[in-house]
C-alpha positions as CSV (number, residue, x, y, z in Angstrom):
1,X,40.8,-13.2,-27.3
2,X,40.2,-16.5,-28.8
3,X,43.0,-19.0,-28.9
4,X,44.5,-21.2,-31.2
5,X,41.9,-24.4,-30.8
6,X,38.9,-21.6,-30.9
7,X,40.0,-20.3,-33.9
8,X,38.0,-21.8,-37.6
9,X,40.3,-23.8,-39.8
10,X,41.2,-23.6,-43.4
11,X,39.6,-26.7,-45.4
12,X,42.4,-29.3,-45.9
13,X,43.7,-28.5,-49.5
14,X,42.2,-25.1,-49.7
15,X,43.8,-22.3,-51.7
16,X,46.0,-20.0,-48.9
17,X,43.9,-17.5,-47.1
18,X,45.7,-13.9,-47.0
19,X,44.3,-11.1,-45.1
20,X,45.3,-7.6,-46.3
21,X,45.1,-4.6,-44.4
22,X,45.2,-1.5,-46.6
23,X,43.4,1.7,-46.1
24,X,43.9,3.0,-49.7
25,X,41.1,1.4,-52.0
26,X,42.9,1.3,-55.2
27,X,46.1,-0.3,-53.8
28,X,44.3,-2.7,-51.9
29,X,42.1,-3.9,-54.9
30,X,45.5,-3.7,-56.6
31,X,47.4,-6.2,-54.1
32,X,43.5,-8.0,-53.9
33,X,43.5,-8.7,-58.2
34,X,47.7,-9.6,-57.3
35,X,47.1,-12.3,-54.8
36,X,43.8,-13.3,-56.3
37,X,45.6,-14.1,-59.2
38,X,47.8,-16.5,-58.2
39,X,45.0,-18.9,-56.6
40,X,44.9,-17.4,-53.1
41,X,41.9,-16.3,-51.6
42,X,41.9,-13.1,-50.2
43,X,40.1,-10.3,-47.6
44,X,40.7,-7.1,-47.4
45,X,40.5,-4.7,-44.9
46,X,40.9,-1.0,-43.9
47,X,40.9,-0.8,-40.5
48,X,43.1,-2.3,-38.1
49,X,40.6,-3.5,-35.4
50,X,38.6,-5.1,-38.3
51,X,41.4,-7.4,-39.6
52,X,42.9,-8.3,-36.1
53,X,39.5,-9.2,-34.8
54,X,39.6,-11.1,-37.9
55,X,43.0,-12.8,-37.4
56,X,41.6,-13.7,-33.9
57,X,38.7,-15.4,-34.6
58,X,39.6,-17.1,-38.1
59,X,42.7,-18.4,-40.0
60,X,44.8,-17.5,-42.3
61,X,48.3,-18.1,-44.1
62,X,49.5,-14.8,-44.0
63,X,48.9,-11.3,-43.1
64,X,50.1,-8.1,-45.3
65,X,50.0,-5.0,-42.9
66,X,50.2,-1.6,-44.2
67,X,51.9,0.7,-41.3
68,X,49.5,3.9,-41.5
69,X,45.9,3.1,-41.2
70,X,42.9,4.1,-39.3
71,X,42.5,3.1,-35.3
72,X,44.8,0.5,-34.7
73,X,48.3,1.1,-37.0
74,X,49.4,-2.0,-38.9
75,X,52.3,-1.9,-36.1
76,X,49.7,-2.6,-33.0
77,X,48.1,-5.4,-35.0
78,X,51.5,-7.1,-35.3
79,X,51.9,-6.8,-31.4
80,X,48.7,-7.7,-31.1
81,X,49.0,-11.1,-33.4
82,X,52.4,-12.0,-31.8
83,X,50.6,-11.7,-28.7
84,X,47.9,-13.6,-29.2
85,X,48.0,-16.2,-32.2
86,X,50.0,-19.3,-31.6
87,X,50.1,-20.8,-34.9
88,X,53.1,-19.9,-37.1
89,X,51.7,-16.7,-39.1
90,X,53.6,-14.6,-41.2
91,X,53.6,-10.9,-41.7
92,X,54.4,-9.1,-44.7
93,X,54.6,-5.3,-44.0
94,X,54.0,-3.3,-47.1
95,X,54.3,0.4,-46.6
96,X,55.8,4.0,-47.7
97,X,58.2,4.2,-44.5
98,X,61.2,3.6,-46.1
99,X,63.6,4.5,-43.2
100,X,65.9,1.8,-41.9
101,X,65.0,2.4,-38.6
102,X,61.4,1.7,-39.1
103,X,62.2,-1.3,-41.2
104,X,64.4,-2.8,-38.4
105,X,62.4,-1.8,-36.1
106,X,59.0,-3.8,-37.8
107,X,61.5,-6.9,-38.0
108,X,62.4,-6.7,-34.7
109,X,59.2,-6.6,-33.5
110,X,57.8,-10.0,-35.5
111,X,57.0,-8.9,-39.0
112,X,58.5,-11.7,-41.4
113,X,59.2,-9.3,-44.6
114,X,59.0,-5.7,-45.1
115,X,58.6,-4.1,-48.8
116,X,58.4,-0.2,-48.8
117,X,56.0,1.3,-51.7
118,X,55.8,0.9,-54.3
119,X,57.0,-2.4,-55.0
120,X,56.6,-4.3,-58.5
121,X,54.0,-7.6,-58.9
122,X,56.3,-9.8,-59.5
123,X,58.6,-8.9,-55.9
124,X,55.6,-8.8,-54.3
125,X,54.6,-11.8,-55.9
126,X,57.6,-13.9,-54.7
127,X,57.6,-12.7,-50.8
128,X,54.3,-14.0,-50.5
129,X,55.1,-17.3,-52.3
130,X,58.6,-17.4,-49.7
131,X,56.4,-16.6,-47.0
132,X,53.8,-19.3,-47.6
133,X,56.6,-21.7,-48.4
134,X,58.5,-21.3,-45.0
135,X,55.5,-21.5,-42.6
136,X,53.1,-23.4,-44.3
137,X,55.4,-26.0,-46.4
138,X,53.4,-25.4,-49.4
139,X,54.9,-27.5,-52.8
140,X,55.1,-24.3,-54.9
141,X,56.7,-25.2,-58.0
142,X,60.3,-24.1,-58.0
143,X,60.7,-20.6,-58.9
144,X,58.0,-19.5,-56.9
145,X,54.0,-20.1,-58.0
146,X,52.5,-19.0,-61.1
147,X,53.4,-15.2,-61.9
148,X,52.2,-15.1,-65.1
């Protein structure tokens, strides 16, 4: 596993860089058009090897991880990222398992925000601006970016 000094960098004033792990094609163009919308850049994926080998080798702002997705769940990637990544990255978990005990239980285990399905743009919207805010110290204007 790569560490943090083998890992590429973002250009210095580069729009954010969100990786999004969805296995449901219309949601994740969905989230993709959302993010993409506001400036970010960002990459999709569907499996969960694909975006931690990702994660590992490249870097990002943030990572949205649906729970329920082929190979590796969105829950072994987390593990996986907390393990391995050094640099403050957050992780938004955005899935159907609405349960308390799964949502403590993702929190508990690193994930920086949790929104359960389906979730509106604009709430969606603002825990990604938070999120880049906290660890990134991005000058979003107040209010929270551009959700037009």
């Amino acid at each position: 596993m790569r560490s943090k000094s083998q890992r590429s960098q973002r250009p210095a004033g580069g729009a954010p860089r969100i990786a999004v792990l969805e296995d449901d094609a219309s949601q994740a163009k969905l989230l993709q058009h959302w993010i993409e919308s506001q400036g970010f850049a960002c990459r999709l994926f569907h499996r969960g090897q694909d975006i931690l080998k990702s994660v590992l080798r490249d870097t990002f702002d943030l990572v949205i991880l649906d729970w329920r997705v082929p190979d590796l769940s969105g829950e072994e990637v987390l593990q996986a990222i907390r393990s391995h990544v050094r640099d403050p990255l957050p992780v938004l978990f955005t899935t159907g398992r609405d349960r308390e005990e799964d949502i403590v239980h993702a929190l508990k285990n690193g994930a920086d925000d949790y929104l359960t399905k389906p979730f509106s743009r604009l709430e969606f919207l603002a825990r990604v601006d938070a999120l880049l805010r906290r660890a990134r110290g991005l000058a979003l204007p107040a209010g929270g970016g551009a959700h037009q």
